[in-house]
N, C-alpha and C positions, 0 to 999 in steps of 0.2 A: 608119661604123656608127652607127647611131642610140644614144644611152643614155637610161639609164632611172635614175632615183633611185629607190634603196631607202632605206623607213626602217620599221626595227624599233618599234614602237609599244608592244612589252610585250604588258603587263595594261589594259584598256580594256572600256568598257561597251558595250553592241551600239550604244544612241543615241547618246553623244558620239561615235562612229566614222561613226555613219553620218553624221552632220552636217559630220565632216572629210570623209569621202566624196564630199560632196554640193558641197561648196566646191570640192574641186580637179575634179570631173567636170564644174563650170561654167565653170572658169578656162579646160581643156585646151577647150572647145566655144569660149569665147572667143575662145581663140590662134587656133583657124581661122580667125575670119573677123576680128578687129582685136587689137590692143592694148591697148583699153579694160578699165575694171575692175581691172587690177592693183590698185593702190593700195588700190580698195575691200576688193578680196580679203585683202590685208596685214592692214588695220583690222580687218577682220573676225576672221581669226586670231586675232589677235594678241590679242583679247577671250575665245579660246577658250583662252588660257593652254597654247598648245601647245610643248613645247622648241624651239629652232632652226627654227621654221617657215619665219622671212623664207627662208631657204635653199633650203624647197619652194616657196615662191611667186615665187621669181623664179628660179626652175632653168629654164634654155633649152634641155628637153630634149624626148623623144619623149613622157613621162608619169610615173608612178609607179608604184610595187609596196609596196605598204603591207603589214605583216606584222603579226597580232594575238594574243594568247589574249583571247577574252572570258570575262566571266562566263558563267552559264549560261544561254539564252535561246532560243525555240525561234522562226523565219522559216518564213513562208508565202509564197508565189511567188505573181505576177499570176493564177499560172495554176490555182492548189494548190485542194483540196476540202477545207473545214473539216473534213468527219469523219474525214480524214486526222489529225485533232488527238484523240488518245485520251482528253483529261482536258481538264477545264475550266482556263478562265483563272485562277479564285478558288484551284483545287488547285493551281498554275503559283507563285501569289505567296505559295502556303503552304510550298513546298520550295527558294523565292527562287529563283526563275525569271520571267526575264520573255517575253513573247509581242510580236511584231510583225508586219504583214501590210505584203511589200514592194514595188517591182517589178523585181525578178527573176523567170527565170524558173524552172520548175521549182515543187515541189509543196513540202512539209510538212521541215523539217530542225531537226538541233540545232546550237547553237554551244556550247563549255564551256572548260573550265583543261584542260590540255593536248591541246587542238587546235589545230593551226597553223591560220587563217583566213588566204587571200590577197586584195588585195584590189588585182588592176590594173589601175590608171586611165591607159589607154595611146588614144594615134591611130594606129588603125589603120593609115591613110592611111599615115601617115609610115613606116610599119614594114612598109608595103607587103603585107600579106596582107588578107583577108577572112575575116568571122566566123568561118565555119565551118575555116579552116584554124588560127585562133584559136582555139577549147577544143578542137580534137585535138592544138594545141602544149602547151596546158596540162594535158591528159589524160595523154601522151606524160611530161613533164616527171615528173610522179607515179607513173608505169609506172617512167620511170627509177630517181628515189629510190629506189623498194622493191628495185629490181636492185640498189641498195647494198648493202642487205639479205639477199642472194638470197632474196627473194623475189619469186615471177611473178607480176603482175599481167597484167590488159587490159583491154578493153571489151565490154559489152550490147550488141548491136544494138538500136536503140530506146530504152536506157539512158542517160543520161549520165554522167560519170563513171568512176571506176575501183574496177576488181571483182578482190577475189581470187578465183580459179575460176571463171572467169566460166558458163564453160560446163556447169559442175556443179550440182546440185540444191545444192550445199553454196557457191554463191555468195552473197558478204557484201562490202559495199563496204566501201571504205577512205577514200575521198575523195568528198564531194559536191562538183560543178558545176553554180552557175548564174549566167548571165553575165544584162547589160542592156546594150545599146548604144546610140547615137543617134549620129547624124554620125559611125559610124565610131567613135569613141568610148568606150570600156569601162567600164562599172563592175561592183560583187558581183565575185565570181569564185570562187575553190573554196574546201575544209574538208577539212583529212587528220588525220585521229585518229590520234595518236600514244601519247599515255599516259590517252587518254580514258575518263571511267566512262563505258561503256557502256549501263550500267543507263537512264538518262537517254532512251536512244533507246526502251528501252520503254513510254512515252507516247503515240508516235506510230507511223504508218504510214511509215517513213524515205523519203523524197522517192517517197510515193505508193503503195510497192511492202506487200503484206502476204504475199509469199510469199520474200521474202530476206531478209539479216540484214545487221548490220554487226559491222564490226573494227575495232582498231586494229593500230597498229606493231608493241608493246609483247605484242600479245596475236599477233602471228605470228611474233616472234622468241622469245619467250617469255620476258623478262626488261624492265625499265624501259628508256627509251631519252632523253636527253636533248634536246630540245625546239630545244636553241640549235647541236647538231649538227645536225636534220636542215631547220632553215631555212638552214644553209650549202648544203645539197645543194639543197635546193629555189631557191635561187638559182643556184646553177651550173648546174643542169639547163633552168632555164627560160630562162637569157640562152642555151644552148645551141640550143635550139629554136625562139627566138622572135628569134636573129642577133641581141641586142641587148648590150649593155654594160652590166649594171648596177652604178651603182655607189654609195656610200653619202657 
């Protein structure tokens, strides 16, 4: 069975992550085709003052599943339409927020404190599926979480992501999905609001849409829900789905 290294990253800024992002999504495209660059990769870390990294850069595994809260900061997809962004930049850095245009896919979202952000840097290849059976494992994984829950989740046709009711006029996601690949390759990945102000999404047209809403966890169950419980579930769920091992 293929594994996968988890590591719990905390509290993080959307830049420094993407920049760790951005190092292991070079290493994993590496490993395909040589050996080379390790070392480099190491040095490089190792300047980012990141805990126990040597550990990630020399793991001989399928990839990573990187787990975050960010501050609060609001991504634009390759593919997103600025006027999807409700407010300016200058109002953004007045309520300390910051703004980034990435290449993911998908439209206009939020990142914030109690949102679990995922973020796995997996080979495909190796884990033997293809993209698109890749964000219905990760879609899936999040439909399950909430089944912890009992709550029902699924999916928009044409939508991505996971929707309470989907089928309802009174459909509201829970989770944004948007993946990037290359060689097979993953990076970005999903956003499940768990104890998230919601207010925040009122800024924007949430990944495109200005006729549905969102949720969180915390506001389906009706009470706070603890952050560090449900990235246990969100791991269980996704080495379930995605046949892989992860382990920390």
């Amino acid at each position: 069975m293929v594994e996968v290294l988890y590591r719990d990253l905390g509290r993080m800024g959307y830049g420094e992550c993407w920049e760790l992002q951005r190092l292991l999504f070079g290493r994993v495209l590496d490993s395909k085709s040589s050996a080379a660059a390790d070392s480099l990769a190491l040095s490089d870390s190792r300047a980012m003052n990141i805990p126990e990294w040597d550990s990630i850069i020399g793991a001989d595994c399928g990839g990573e599943l990187l787990l975050v809260e960010h501050n609060p900061v609001y991504t634009l997809g390759k593919s997103g339409k600025s006027e999807n962004m409700l407010v300016s930049e200058e109002y953004l850095r007045q309520i300390g927020a910051e703004f980034y245009r990435i290449e993911r896919g998908g439209d206009v979202t939020y990142h914030g404190p109690g949102q679990i952000v995922g973020y796995p840097i997996l080979d495909l290849e190796k884990l033997g599926i293809g993209l698109r059976q890749y964000i219905d494992s990760l879609e899936q994984a999040i439909i399950d979480v909430c089944a912890d829950w009992s709550i029902v989740a699924g999916r928009i046709e044409g939508a991505s992501g996971v929707w309470i009711e989907p089928e309802s006029v009174r459909a509201r996601k829970i989770c944004a999905i948007g993946v990037r690949s290359s060689r097979y390759v993953t990076m970005h990945g999903f956003a499940m609001n768990v104890t998230t102000d919601l207010r925040y999404f009122s800024h924007i047209n949430p990944c495109g849409f200005v006729d549905k809403g969102v949720t969180s966890l915390s506001r389906e169950v009706g009470r706070e829900i603890a952050l560090e419980e449900v990235k246990e579930q969100i791991v269980k769920h996704l080495a379930e789905r995605l046949n892989v091992k992860i382990y920390k």
